[in-house]
N, C-alpha and C positions, 0 to 999 in steps of 0.2 A: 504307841501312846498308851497312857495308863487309864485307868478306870475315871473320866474325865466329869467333872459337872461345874460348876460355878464358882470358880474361888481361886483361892492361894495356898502359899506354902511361906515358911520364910524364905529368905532368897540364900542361895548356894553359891559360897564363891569357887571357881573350880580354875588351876592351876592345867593346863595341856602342854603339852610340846606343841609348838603353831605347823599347821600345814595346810595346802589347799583345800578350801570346805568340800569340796567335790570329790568325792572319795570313789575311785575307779574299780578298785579293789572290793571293796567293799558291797556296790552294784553289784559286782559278779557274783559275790556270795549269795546274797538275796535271789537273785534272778535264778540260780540255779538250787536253790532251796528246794525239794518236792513237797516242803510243808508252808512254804513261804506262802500266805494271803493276799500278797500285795505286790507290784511291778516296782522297780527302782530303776532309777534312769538319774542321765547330769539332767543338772536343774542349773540350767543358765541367769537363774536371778541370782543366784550366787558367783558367777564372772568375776573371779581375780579377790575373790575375798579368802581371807583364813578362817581358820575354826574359834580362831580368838576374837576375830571380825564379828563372826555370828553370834558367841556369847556375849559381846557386848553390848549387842541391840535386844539380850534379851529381858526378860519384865521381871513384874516381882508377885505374882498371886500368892495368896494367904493360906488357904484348904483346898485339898482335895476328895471328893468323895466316892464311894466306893459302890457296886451295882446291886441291886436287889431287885427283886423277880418285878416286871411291872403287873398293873392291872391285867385279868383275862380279857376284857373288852376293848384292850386298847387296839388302833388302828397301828397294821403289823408294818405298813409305810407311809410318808408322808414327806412331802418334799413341798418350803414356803415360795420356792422361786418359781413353780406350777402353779402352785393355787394362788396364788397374786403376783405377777411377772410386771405388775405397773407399781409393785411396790417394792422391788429388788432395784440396790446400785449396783457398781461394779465398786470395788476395794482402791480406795486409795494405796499408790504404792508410797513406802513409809522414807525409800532412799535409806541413808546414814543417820536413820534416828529410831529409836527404840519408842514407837509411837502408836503401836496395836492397842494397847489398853485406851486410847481417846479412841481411835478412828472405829473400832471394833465397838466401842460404847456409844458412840452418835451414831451411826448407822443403825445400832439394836434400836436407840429411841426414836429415828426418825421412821424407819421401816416399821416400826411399830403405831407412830400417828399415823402414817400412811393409811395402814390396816384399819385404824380404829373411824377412817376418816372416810372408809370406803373409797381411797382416793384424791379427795378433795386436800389433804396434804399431801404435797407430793414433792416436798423440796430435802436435797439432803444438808444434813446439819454439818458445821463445821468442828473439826477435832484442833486447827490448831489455836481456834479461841479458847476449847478448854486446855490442852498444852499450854497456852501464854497465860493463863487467868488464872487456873485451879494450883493456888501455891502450896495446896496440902502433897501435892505431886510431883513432879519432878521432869516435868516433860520428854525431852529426848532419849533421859534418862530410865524411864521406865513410869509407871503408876500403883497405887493401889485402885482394884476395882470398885471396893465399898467407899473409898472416899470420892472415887470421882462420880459415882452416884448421889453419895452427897452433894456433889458442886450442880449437879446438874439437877438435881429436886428443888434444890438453895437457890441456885444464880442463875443457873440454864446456860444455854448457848445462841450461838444465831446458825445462820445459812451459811452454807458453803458459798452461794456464792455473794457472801457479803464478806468473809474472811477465808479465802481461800489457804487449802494446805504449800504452807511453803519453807517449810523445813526438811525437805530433801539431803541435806547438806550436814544436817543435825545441829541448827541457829534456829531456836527460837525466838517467833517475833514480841517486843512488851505488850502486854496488855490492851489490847486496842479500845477505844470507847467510841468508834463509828468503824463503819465501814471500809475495806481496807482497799477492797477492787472494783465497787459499782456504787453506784448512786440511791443504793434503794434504801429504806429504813433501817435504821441500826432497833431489831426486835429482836430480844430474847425468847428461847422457850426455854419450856423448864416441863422436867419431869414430875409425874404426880406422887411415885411413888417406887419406891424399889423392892427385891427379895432376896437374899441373900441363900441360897439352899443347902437345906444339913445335911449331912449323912445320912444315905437311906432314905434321900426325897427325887430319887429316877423318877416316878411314876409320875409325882409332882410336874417335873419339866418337860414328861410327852404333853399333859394338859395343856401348861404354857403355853409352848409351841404353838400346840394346834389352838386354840382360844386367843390368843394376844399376838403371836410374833416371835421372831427369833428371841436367844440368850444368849447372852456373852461368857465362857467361857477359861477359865484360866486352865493351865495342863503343863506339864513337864516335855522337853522337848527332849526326846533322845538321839543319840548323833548321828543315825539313820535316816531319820528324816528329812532331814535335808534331801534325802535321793528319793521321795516318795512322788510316783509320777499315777498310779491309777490302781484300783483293788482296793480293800479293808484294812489298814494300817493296824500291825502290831509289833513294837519293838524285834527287833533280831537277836538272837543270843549273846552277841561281843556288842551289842551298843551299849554304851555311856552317860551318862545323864549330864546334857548342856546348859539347862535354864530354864527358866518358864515361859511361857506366851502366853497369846492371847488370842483369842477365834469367838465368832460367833456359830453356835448351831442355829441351824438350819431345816432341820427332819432328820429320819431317820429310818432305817431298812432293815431286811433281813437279806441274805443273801441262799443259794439254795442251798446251801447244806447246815443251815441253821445257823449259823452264825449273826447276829445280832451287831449294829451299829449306825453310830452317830453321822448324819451329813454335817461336814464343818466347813467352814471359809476361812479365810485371813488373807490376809496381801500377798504371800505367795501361795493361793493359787485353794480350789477345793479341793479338800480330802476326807475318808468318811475310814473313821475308826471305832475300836470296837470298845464296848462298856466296859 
């Protein structure tokens, strides 16, 4: 992964020869690297998909920014799912639909009322009402992140389980105006405010983190990743650039020989890469 913070790129249309995402070959490379940082393994959430399979679920982020030295006082680890574990979910899995950018962006806001709430909110928000509602996006299709921040400062969302995710299949459902699986109040929230981070605001985002809550994320996916099973994520020399995604950070480490990076999540699965 590249030097990762908040944002987008334009989107990359990219032409492959199709073959299975799971690249055996390619594991053995990595695995026998003596400079490789990171373990590669099959990654079974990929089962019987292509490489054309995978680019098509992937997003559309605007910027990416680049690292620069943080504060001397910052704290040199930190991990959100320790220091409040009653306010971490587990990842919806997204199925046949390119739907990181919602599920990645309600879980930042809900984990973040959580935080703010000391607990007293403690419900997760739903991604496929903003999937069905936010028409500045594109649901299955992918999103921008500044505008579905927009939708969600604007219009907000409900609870999960008042609209639960069920685009597995990549069918969005229309616009719902009540509840779609229980009886409970059809209540919106709505966020209060967003940020968008420039180039050269790292230090910025250790604050965040440790003060508010996770970030979301945008980053370029390269074709190794798919086989990232454990270690510090850093592209391999013959990987290819797939598309973008979408991940929330989480914290962040150092490892013993200096090495510096990011804790990330997304629907498949956590991984922690370098700045």
């Amino acid at each position: 992964m590249t030097k990762i913070v908040l944002a987008v790129l334009a989107v990359v249309v990219l032409v492959v020869a199709d073959r299975a995402a799971n690249d055996l070959k390619l594991i053995h490379e990595i695995n026998t690297n003596p400079k490789s940082t990171w373990t590669a393994g099959y990654n079974s959430y990929f089962d019987g998909l292509t490489v054309n399979d995978v680019i098509s679920r992937l997003g559309r982020p605007r910027l990416v920014s680049r690292y620069v030295s943080p504060r001397t006082n910052e704290v040199k680890e930190y991990d959100l799912r320790k220091a409040y574990p009653k306010c971490t979910w587990p990842i919806t899995n997204e199925g046949q639909c390119g739907a990181t950018w919602a599920i990645a962006g309600v879980l930042t806001m809900g984990e973040r009322m959580c935080i703010k709430s000391q607990g007293k909110f403690n419900s997760q928000l739903s991604a496929e009402y903003v999937m069905a509602c936010d028409t500045n996006n594109f649901g299955c299709g992918g999103g921008y992140l500044d505008k579905m921040a927009d939708f969600l400062i604007n219009h907000g969302t409900v609870t999960e389980s008042c609209v639960p995710y069920t685009s597995q299949q990549g069918n969005v459902i229309p616009c719902p105006t009540s509840c779609t699986n229980s009886t409970e109040p059809f209540v919106l929230y709505k966020a209060t405010s967003a940020k968008q981070f420039k180039l050269g605001e790292i230090a910025q985002i250790y604050e965040t983190i440790y003060n508010r809550g996770p970030v979301e994320a945008g980053f370029v996916v390269w074709s190794d990743f798919i086989q990232y099973k454990s270690g510090v994520y850093q592209k391999s020399p013959r990987a290819t650039q797939y598309g973008l995604h979408t991940a929330r950070i989480v914290g962040w480490g150092v490892t013993e020989a200096g090495l510096k990076y990011w804790i990330c999540s997304n629907q498949w699965g956590k991984f922690n890469c370098t700045y």
